[in-house]
C-alpha positions in Angstrom: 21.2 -19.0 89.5 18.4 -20.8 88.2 16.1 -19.1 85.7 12.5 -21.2 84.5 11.3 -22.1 82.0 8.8 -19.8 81.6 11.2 -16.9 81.6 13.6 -18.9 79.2 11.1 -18.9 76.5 10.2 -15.3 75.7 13.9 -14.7 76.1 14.0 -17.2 73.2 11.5 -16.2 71.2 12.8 -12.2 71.3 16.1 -13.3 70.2 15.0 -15.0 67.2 12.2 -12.1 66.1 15.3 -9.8 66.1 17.3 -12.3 64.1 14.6 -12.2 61.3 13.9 -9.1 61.4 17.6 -7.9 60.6 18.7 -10.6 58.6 21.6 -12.1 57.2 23.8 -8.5 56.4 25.1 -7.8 53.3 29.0 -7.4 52.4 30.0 -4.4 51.5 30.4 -3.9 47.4 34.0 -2.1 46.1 32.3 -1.5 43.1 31.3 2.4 42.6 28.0 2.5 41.0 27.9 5.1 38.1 25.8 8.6 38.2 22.4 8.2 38.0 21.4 11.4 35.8 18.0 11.8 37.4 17.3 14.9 35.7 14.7 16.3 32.9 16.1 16.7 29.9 15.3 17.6 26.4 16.9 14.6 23.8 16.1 14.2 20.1 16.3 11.1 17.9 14.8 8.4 15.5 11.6 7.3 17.5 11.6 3.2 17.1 9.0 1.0 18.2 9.3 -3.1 18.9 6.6 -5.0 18.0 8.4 -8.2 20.1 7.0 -10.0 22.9 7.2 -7.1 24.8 6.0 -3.8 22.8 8.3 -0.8 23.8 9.6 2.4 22.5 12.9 3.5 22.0 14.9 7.0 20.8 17.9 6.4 18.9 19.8 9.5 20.0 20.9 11.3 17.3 24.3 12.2 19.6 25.2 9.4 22.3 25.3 11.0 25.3 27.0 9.6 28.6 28.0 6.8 26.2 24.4 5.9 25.6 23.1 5.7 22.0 19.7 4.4 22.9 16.9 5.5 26.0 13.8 3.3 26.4 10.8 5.6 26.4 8.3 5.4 28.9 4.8 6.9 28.7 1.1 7.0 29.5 -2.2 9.2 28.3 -1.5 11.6 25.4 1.9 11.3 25.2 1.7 7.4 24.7 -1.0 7.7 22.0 1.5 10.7 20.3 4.7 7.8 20.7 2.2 5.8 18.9 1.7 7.8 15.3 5.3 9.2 15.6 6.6 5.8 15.4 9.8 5.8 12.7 9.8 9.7 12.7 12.5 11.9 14.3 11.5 13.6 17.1 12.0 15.7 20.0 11.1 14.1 23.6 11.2 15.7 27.0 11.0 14.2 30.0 12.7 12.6 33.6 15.6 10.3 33.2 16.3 7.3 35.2 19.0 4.5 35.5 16.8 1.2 34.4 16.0 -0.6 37.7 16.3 -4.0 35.6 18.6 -3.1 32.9 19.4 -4.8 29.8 21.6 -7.1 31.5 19.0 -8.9 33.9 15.8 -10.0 31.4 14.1 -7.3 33.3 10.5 -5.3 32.2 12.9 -2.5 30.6 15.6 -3.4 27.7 17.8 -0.3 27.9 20.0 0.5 30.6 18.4 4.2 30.7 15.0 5.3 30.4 12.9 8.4 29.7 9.3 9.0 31.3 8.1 10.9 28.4 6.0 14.4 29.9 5.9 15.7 26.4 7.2 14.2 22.3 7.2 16.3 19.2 8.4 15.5 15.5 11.2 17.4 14.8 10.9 17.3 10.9 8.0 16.6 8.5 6.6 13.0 9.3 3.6 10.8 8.1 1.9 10.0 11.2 1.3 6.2 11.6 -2.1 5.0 12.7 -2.6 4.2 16.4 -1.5 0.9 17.2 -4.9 -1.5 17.7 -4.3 -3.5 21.2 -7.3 -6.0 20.0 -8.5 -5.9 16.5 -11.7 -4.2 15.4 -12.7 -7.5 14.0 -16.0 -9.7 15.5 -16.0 -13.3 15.5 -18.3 -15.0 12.8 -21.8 -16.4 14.8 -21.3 -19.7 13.3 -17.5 -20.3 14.5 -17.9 -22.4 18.1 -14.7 -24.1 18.4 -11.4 -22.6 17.1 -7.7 -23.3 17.8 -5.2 -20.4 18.6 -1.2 -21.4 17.6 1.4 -18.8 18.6 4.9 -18.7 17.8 7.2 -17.1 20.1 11.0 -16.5 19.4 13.0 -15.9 22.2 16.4 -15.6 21.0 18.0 -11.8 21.4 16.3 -8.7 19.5 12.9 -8.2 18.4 10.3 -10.8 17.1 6.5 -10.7 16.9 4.7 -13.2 18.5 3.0 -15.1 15.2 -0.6 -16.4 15.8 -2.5 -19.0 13.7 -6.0 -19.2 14.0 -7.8 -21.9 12.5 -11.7 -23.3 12.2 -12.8 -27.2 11.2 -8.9 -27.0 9.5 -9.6 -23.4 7.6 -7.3 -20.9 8.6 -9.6 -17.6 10.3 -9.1 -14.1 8.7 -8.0 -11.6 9.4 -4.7 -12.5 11.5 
């Protein structure tokens, strides 16, 4: 039997879509991945935030609980702006919980190996409220300053460490920084 070219080729080309499009398959893993508590619940701890390279919040449970003593919070809108003057209080957060999808253990967005999407945070004991954290500072540039020269620090090594900027002018270190 003698089959053409022209037949031969789509033949071909089929085979290999269908190659690509499934893939190399993956081996099975023996290893039983644990419970992912996707669930809302209601936890209360000291309310931490990390000024690092990476600002995040965290709730240092006040009782570990599925042999976690920490959760990373998560939040936008009010809530976030609330996480923001409750920073170093104790306080009551409610809200979904999720298995990280990076974990600690990958240099992935989140640092804990749970998280909470905060819906709602309350202190749970008299607090003074921080003021909001500033994103950009308040401060405008002096109209004669042309040329400046922006140093920053930044320590990677394991916990928390700000990100140290050094602003300077003609030699004269800029205020305020």
């Amino acid at each position: 039997m003698n089959i053409s070219k022209c037949c031969l080729m789509p033949l071909l080309l089929v085979s290999f879509t269908v190659g690509i499009a499934h893939g190399p398959q993956k081996p099975q893993s023996t290893v039983k991945e644990p419970e992912i508590p996707s669930q809302v619940e209601t936890l209360s701890g000291q309310l931490v935030y990390h000024d690092g390279i990476r600002k995040w919040f965290e709730l240092k449970l006040d009782r570990a609980q599925s042999g976690q003593s920490s959760l990373h919070l998560l939040s936008a809108g009010q809530d976030w702006k609330q996480m923001q003057v409750l920073r170093g209080c104790r306080v009551r957060s409610r809200g979904l919980i999720f298995l990280s999808p990076t974990g600690p253990y990958t240099s992935g967005y989140y640092p804990l190996e749970y998280v909470q999407n905060v819906q709602h945070i309350e202190s749970v004991e008299t607090c003074t409220l921080k003021p909001p954290i500033q994103a950009f500072p308040r401060a405008k540039p002096d109209k004669d300053v042309h040329d400046y020269r922006v140093d920053m620090r930044v320590n990677y090594s394991p916990g928390d460490h700000p990100v140290v900027f050094g602003v300077t002018s003609a030699g004269k270190e800029m205020q305020p920084w």
